[in-house]
Steps between C-alpha positions, in 0.01 A plus 500: 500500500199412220149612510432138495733328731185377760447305203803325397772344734812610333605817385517518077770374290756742401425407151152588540532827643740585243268426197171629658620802678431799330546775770847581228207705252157487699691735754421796245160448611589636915329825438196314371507249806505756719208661417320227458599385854411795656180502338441154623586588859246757456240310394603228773448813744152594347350159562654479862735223491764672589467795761607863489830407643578240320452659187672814559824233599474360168446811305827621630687203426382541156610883452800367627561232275450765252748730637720231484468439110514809424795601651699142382531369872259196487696184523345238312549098699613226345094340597395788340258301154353839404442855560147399686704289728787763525279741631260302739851362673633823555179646586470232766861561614396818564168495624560206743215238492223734361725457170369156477174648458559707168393183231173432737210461263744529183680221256821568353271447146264767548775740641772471222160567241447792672845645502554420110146705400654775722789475318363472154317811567783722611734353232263528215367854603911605488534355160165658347661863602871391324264382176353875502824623580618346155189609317510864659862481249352353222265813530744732540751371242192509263395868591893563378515367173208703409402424094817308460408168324698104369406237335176307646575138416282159487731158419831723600410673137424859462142543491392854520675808701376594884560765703748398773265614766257267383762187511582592850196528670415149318728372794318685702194399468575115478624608859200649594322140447781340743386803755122428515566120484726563804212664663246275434717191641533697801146523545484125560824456685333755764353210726588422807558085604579630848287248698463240272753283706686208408190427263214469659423817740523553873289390799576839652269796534762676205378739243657500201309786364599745743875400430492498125346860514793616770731355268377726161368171324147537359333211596576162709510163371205320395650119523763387699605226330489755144697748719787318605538305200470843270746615246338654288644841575843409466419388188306758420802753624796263256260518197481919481820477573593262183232698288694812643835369422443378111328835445876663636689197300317673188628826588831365571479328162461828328748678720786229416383575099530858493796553627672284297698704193258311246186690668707766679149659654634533822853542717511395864627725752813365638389486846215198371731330289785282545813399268735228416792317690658463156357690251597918563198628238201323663247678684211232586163512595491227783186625695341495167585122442460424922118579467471265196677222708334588818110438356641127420550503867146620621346332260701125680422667828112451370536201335669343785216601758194346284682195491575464874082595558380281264520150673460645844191345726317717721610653709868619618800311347859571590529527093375894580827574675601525102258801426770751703784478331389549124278779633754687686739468245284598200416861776834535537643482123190718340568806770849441367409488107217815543788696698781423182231524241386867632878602507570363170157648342593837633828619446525329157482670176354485131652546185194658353615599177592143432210372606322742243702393242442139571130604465509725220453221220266549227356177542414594863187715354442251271143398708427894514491462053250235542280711721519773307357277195224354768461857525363508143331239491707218438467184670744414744600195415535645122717798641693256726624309197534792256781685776651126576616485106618848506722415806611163385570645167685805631727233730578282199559788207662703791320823378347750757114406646417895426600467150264113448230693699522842266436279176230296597178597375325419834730720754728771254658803710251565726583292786887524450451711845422194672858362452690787600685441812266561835213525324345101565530569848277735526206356363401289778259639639255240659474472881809323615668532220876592448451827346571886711140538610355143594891481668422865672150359598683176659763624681215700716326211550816293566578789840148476612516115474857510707357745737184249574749202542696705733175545673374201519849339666480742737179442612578130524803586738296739692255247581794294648712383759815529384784308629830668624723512187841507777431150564729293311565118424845381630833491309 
């Protein structure tokens, strides 16, 4: 059976069904169909076109259906295109002819928009928490290492030391960016196209309002045609995703460097490392170089999706059957990557004295000389130039920085104490910078930032429907 067999007088090619189908990955999407069915049944109830009884039949068949899913007994029929038409034919196997009434006043376009923002929501709200999760480490991690400090670098060069705190809550904070962004696109995604049907609206006494607010969405539809047609969302959804994933490619990055025996800043635990089928002394950092790969993934998953929506008249084209699997996937591997990163992130551990002595260069206070001669009064760009020879020269004569900056007229011994080793790292001290008090300062605003995030997710989910998480796709 089709949902459009009055229409045409032989059933589909086998070919056809085989390339269009799509209840193989849309099926992940049950728990979302069923609660935007029973939603729809209740709004089909409110504006009396279907009686008490008649609804009450229906609503059972649904909690059935989703008994069914849950526990891994629902057969899926050969007919069966998707998961909209998987569960309307069971539902009417079960609920007799009244099951024929389930899709009145609703399009298969409208419906399968509806169940995609529902899961959007759910699926980005779960991710948001797993990004905090990750950041909640970074914070802790950083709250360990106390004044410990490595080279900061710009070009892959050492640039000036940083306290290790401050390095790790830079992750942090790039992923408190892909947090807000995440809750800002859900902002938009929270509108309902229940009722929009096919593309044009209904003839029937429905309100779409009253649904929409059952179903935890803030608002209904303006268009019809805009709300069928709309991806925005999804798009929306695989671009924090991407942003999310190059900001943990980064981390990943520097993960894969330090723990190389060049660097040697950091060991992985063995439980979040792998080794070689050949080589016995390897111990590799594979999540590390997985969350590099994986943001060239997202980022296709993106890519892909803008290309599909760019040609597309209004309003619904099959081409938006190809918005589900690049989303689901891209949910799927970043709950994954946050999960490994976390694990890695947590139980791994710093070399800190090498980092020190990676950082304890002369020429690493070499800017803190030129302040101090800004500090009397020279210009900068003077001082800049004056500290530049003495470094070049000490690199080419090979003769100690202290003993260049001693015998110049302009510095002499008093700010030798600005090369000794721990001593540049100390002197930031401008709001957000690397040094212990701006980094003391910033990791108390980094908890109350991670405790409003936290908030604000929740508040999002409490303001929800969520769908059963039993429900699951078939094997």
């Amino acid at each position: 059976m089709t949902l459009w067999e009055g229409r045409l007088g032989r059933d589909p090619a086998e070919a056809l069904m085989a390339f269009s189908g799509s209840v193989g990955f849309d099926a992940r999407l049950a728990a979302d169909d069923l609660d935007g069915s029973c939603a729809h049944v209740r709004g089909l109830l409110k504006a009396g076109i279907l009686n008490a009884e008649e609804g009450a039949v229906l609503l059972a068949a649904l909690e059935h259906v989703k008994e069914e899913l849950a526990q891994g007994s629902f057969v899926f029929a050969p007919g069966d295109e998707d998961i909209h038409t998987a569960v309307e034919r069971r539902v009417t196997e079960i609920a007799g002819d009244v099951g024929a009434k389930l899709h009145t006043g609703r399009s298969r376009n409208d419906q399968v928009a509806t169940d995609l923002r529902l899961y959007v929501r759910r699926e980005m709200i779960a991710i948001g928490n797993k990004v905090i999760d990750l950041q909640e480490v970074m914070l802790r991690r950083a709250r360990e290492v106390e004044d410990a400090y490595l080279p900061g670098y710009t070009h892959m060069q050492r640039a000036q030391p940083v306290l290790l705190a401050h390095h790790l809550l830079a992750h942090g904070w790039a992923l408190s960016r892909d947090v807000d962004r995440l809750i800002d696109g859900l902002r938009r995604a929270n509108i309902s196209p229940l009722g929009a049907g096919a593309l044009a609206g209904s003839s029937l006494p429905l309100d779409p309002d009253s649904v929409a607010k059952e179903m935890g969405f803030d608002a209904r539809f303006e268009n019809s045609l805009d709300a069928v047609s709309d991806r925005d969302f999804v798009a929306e959804a695989l671009f924090v995703l991407a942003l999310l994933g190059v900001h943990l490619s980064r981390l990943g990055e520097e993960v894969v460097l330090w723990s190389t025996q060049e660097f040697g800043f950091l060991h992985l635990a063995d439980a979040f490392a792998t080794g070689s089928s050949m080589l016995p002394q390897k111990k590799n950092p594979d999540i590390a170089e997985l969350a590099r790969a994986k943001a060239g993934r997202f980022i296709g998953h993106l890519t892909g999706l803008l290309a599909t929506l760019k040609g597309l008249p209004l309003s619904y084209n099959r081409d938006l059957q190809e918005d589900k699997e690049p989303l689901f996937d891209a949910c799927q591997q970043m709950e994954l990557e946050l999960d490994a990163l976390g694990g890695l992130v947590s139980t791994a551990s710093f070399d800190l004295a090498r980092m020190q002595e990676a950082a304890d260069g002369e020429d690493g206070a070499a800017v803190d000389l030129a302040e101090w001669l800004v500090e009397r009064g020279m210009p900068f760009r003077q001082a800049h130039a004056t500290v530049g020879s003495l470094v070049r020269d000490s690199i080419e004569r090979h003769v100690p920085l202290a003993e260049l900056v001693q015998a110049h007229p302009a510095l002499g011994s008093e700010p030798l104490g600005l090369l000794l080793p721990g001593v540049a790292v100390t002197r930031r001290t401008t709001p957000g910078g690397a040094g212990p008090k701006p980094v003391a300062d910033q990791m108390s605003r980094f908890q109350r930032r991670l405790t409003l995030d936290r908030e604000r997710l929740a508040h999002m989910a409490a303001h929800l429907e969520p769908a059963d998480q039993a429900v699951h796709a078939p094997s």
